[in-house]
matplotlib code that plots the C-alpha trace (Angstrom):
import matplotlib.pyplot as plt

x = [0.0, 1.0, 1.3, 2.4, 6.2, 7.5, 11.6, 13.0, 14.8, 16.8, 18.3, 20.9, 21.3, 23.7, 21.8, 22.2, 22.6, 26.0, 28.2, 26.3, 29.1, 31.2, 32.6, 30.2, 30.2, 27.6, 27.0, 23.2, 22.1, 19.9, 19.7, 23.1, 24.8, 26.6, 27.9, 29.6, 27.9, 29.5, 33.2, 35.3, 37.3, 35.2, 33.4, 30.1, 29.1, 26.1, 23.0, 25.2, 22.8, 25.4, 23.0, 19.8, 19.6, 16.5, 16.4, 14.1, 14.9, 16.2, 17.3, 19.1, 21.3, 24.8, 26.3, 29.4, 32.0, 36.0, 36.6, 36.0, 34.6, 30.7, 28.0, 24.5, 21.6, 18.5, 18.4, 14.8, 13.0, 10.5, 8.3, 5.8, 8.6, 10.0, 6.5, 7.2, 9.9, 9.8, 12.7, 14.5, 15.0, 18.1, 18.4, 21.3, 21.8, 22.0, 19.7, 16.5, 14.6, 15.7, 14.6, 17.1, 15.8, 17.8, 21.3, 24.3, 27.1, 30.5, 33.8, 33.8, 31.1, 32.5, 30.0, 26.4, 23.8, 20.6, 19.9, 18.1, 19.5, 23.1, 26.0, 28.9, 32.2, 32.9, 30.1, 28.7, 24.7, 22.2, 19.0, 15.6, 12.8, 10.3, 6.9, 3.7, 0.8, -0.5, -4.0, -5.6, -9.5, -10.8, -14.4, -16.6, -18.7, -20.9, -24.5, -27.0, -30.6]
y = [0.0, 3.6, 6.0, 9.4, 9.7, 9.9, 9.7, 7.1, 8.8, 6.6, 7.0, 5.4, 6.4, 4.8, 4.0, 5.7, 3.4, 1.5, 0.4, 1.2, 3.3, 2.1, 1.6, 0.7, 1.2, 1.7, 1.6, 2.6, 0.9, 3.9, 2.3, 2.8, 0.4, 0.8, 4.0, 4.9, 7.2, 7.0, 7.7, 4.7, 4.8, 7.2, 5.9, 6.9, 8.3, 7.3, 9.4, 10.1, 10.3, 8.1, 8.7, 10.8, 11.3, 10.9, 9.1, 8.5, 4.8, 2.5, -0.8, -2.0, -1.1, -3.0, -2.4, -4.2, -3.9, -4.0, -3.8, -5.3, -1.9, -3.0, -0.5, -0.9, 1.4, 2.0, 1.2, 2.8, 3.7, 6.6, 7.0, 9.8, 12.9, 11.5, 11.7, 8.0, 5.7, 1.7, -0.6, -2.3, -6.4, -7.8, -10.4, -12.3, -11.5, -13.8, -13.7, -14.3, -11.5, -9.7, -6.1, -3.7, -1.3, -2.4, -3.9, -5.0, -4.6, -6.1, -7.3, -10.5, -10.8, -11.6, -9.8, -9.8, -9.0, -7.5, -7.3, -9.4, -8.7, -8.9, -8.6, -10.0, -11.5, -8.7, -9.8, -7.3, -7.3, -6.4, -4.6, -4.5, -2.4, -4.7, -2.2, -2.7, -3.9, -1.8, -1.5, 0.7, 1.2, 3.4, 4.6, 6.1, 8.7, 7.9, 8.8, 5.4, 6.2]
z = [0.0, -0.5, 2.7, 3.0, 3.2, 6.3, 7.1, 9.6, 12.4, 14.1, 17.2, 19.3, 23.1, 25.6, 28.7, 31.9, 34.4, 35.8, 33.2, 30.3, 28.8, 26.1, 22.9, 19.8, 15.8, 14.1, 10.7, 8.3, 5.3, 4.2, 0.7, -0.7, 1.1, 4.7, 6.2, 9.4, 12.1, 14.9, 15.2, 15.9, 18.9, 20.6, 24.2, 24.6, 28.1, 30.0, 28.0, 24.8, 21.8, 19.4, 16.4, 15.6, 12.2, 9.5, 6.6, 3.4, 3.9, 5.9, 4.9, 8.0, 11.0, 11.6, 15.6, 16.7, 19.8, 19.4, 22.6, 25.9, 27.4, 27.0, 25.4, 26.5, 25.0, 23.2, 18.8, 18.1, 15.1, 15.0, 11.5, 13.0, 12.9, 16.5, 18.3, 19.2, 18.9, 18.2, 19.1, 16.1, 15.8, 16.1, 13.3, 14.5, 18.5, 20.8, 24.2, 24.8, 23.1, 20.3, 20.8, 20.7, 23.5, 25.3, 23.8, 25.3, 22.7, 23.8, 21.9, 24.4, 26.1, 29.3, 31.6, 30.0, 32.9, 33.3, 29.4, 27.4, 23.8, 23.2, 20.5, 21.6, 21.0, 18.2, 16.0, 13.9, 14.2, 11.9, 13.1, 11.4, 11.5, 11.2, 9.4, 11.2, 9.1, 6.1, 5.6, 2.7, 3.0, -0.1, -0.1, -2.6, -2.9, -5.7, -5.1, -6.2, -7.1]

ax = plt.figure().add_subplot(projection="3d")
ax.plot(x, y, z, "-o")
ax.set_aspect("equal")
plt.show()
């Protein structure tokens, strides 16, 4: 079905809480293949925004760990200009959900806790936004005598 366009903002935040702060690439698929955005090297702090950017598609998101310094955050999806914001699927985590609000991204994995969804041992993991149903209704207003 057709809708009206609306962008994809995506947006990557470290969480708050203890430990949460780390090191993480991440790399959009916004339909011309991969490209970084987020600096490598660079530790996020608890509450960094790593990415909020829009885009007219999104194909897929890829996150990955180098180092042993574990990243845990929120990888959303908002389609209504940022009013609300949906978690994105994690194709190829391990855990025992596959949301990605929240993620525990680590290079070894050594000390997953209190998060469902991880990408660990230096795996690079690819993230879905998995579209809600789409339903068109079309009415008429022809006039029957």
């Amino acid at each position: 079905c057709t809708l009206p366009f609306r962008p994809f903002c995506v947006l990557v935040k470290t969480r708050g809480m203890s430990y949460s702060d780390g090191y993480m690439d991440v790399l959009i698929d916004s339909g011309n293949g991969y490209a970084p955005f987020s600096v490598p090297g660079v530790k996020h702090q608890k509450n960094d925004v790593v990415v909020d950017q829009c885009f007219a598609d999104l194909r897929s998101v890829q996150v990955s760990a180098t180092t042993t310094n574990a990243w845990i955050g929120d990888i959303q999806v908002s389609t209504d200009g940022k009013l609300t914001y949906n978690a994105l699927t994690c194709d190829n985590c391990s855990g025992t959900t596959s949301s990605a609000s929240p993620i525990f991204v680590d290079g070894d994995g050594s000390s997953v806790s209190g998060v469902s969804t991880y990408c660990i041992d230096g795996n690079t993991c690819t993230l879905t936004y998995r579209h809600p149903p789409c339903l068109l209704v079309q009415t008429s207003n022809i006039r029957h005598s």
